[in-house]
C-alpha positions in Angstrom: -24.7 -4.9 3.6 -21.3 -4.2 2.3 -17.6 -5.6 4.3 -17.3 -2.3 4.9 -20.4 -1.7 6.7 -19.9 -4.8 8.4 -16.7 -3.9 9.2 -18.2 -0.3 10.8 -20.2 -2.4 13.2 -17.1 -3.8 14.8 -14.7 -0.8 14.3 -14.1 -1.1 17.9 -12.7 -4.3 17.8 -10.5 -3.7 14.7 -9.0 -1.0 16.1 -8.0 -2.8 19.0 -6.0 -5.0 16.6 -4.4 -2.3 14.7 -1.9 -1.6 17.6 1.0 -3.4 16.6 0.2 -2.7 12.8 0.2 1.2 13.4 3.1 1.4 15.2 5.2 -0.7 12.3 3.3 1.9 10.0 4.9 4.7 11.6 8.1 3.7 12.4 8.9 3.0 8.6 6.8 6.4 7.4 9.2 8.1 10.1 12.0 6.9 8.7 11.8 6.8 5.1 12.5 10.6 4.9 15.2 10.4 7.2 17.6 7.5 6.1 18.8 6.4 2.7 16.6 3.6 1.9 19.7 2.4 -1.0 21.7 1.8 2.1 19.5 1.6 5.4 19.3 -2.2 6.1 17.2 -1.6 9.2 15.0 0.2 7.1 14.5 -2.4 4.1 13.8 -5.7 6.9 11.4 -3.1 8.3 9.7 -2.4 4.9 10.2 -6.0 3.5 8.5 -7.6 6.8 6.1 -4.8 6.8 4.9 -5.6 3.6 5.9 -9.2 2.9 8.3 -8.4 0.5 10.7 -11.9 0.2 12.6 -14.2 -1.9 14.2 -11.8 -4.5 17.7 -11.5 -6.1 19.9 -9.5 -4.0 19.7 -7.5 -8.0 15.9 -7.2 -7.3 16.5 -5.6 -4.3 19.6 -3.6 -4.9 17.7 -1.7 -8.0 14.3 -1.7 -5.9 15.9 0.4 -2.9 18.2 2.5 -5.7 14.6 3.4 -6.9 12.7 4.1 -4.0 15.7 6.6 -3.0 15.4 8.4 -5.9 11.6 8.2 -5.9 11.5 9.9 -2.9 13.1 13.3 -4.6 11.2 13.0 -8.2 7.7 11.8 -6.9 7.2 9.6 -9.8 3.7 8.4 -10.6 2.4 4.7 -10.3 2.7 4.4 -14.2 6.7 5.8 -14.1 7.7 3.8 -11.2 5.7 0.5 -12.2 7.8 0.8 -15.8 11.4 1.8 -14.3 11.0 -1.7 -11.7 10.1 -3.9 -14.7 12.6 -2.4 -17.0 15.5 -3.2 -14.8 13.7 -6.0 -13.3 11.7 -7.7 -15.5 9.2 -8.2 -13.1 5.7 -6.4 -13.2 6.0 -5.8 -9.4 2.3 -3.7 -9.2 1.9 -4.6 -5.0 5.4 -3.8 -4.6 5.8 -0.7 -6.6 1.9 0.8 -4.8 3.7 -0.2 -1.3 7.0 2.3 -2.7 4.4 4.6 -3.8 2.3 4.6 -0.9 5.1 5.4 1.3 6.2 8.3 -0.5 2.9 9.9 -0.8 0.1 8.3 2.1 -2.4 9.4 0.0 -2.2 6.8 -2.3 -3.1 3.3 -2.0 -1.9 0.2 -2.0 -2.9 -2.8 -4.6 -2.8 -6.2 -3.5 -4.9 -8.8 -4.3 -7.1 -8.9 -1.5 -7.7 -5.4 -1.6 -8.5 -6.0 -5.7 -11.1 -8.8 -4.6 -12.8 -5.9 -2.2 -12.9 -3.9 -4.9 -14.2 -6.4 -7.5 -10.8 -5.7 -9.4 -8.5 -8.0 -11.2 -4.9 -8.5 -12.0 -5.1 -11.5 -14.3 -1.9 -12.9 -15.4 -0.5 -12.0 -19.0 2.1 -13.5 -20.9 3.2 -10.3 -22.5 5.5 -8.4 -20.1 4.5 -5.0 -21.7 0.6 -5.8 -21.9 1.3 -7.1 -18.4 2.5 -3.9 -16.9 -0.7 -2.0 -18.7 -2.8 -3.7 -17.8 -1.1 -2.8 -14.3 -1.6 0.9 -14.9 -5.1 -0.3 -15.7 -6.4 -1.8 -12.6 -3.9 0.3 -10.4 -6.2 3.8 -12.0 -9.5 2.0 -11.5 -8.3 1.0 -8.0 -7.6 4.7 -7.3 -11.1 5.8 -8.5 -12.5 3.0 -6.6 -10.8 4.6 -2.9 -11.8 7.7 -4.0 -15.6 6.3 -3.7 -15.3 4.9 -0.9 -13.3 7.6 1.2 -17.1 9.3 0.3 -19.2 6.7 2.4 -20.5 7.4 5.6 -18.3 3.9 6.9 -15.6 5.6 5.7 -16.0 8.4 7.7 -17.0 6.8 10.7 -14.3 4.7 11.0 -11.8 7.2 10.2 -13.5 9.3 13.0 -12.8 6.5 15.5 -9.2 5.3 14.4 -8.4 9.5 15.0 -9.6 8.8 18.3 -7.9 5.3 19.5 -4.4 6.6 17.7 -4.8 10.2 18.8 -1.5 11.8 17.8 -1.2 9.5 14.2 -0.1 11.0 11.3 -1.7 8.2 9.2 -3.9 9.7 6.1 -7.5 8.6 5.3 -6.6 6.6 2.6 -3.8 4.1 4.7 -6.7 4.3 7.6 -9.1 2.3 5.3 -6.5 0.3 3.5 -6.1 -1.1 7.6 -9.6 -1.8 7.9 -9.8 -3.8 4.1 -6.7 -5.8 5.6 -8.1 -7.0 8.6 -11.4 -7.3 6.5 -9.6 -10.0 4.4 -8.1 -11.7 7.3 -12.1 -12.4 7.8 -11.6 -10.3 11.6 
């Protein structure tokens, strides 16, 4: 039996979890459209605790934001935004960069590395910057292919089915539904 189906059996008490998570979710998903994220501070300790985003330059973060404003008007793929951060970074930021992503377009996901060890998938470190942010690309595609499996399964369904009903008016797409239930999977709940 797979987490997943594991995870079906106690949908129920996931979701009960999910609350606070969901309503975090929202708030920044209602807002990034409506604020400039270059300047909005509430926004960015919303986004940065949200996502655990800490202990960067006040550069890092002054070219991240200046991204992710613009990101939201050219809709820039994984591979575009993934090269722009590490070019004025120098950082292959791939958890960082699916998070701006994700929250630009919900029907992407997100990588981290607990949601690669569900998937069997890697991010092995590599010297080489460049080879580095391909091998980013890489896992970030395979990780795409990979949800788009498992948004198939029956589980994925049925829990999808029952987080529509606990958070009846969300606006939260398939693909962020399941990425919930790998997070509390991780958390071993």
């Amino acid at each position: 039996m797979t987490s997943l189906e594991n995870a079906v059996k106690k949908v129920d008490n996931i979701l009960l979890t999910l609350d606070e998570p969901v309503k975090k979710y929202l708030s920044i998903q209602e807002h990034v459209n409506s604020c400039n994220v270059q300047q909005d501070l509430d926004f960015q300790r919303e986004f940065n605790g949200f996502y655990r985003i800490a202990h960067r330059s006040k550069e890092w973060y002054i070219t991240f934001y200046s991204y992710f404003e613009s990101a939201k008007e050219i809709l820039p793929s994984f591979e575009e935004a993934i090269h722009h951060i590490c070019e004025n970074t120098g950082k292959v930021e791939t958890s960082f960069v699916s998070k701006m992503i994700a929250t630009i377009n919900p029907e992407l996901p997100i990588i981290d590395k607990y949601v690669l060890e569900y998937f069997g998938l890697t991010m092995p470190y590599i010297k080489n910057v460049a080879d580095r942010e391909k091998k980013a690309v890489e896992t970030y595609n395979a990780l795409c292919h990979e949800y788009s499996e498992i948004m198939k399964s029956q589980e994925a369904k049925i829990f999808c089915d029952k987080f529509d009903k606990k958070f009846s008016l969300n606006k939260i797409s398939n693909v962020k539904k399941i990425d919930f239930i790998l997070w509390k999977i991780r958390r071993g709940k």
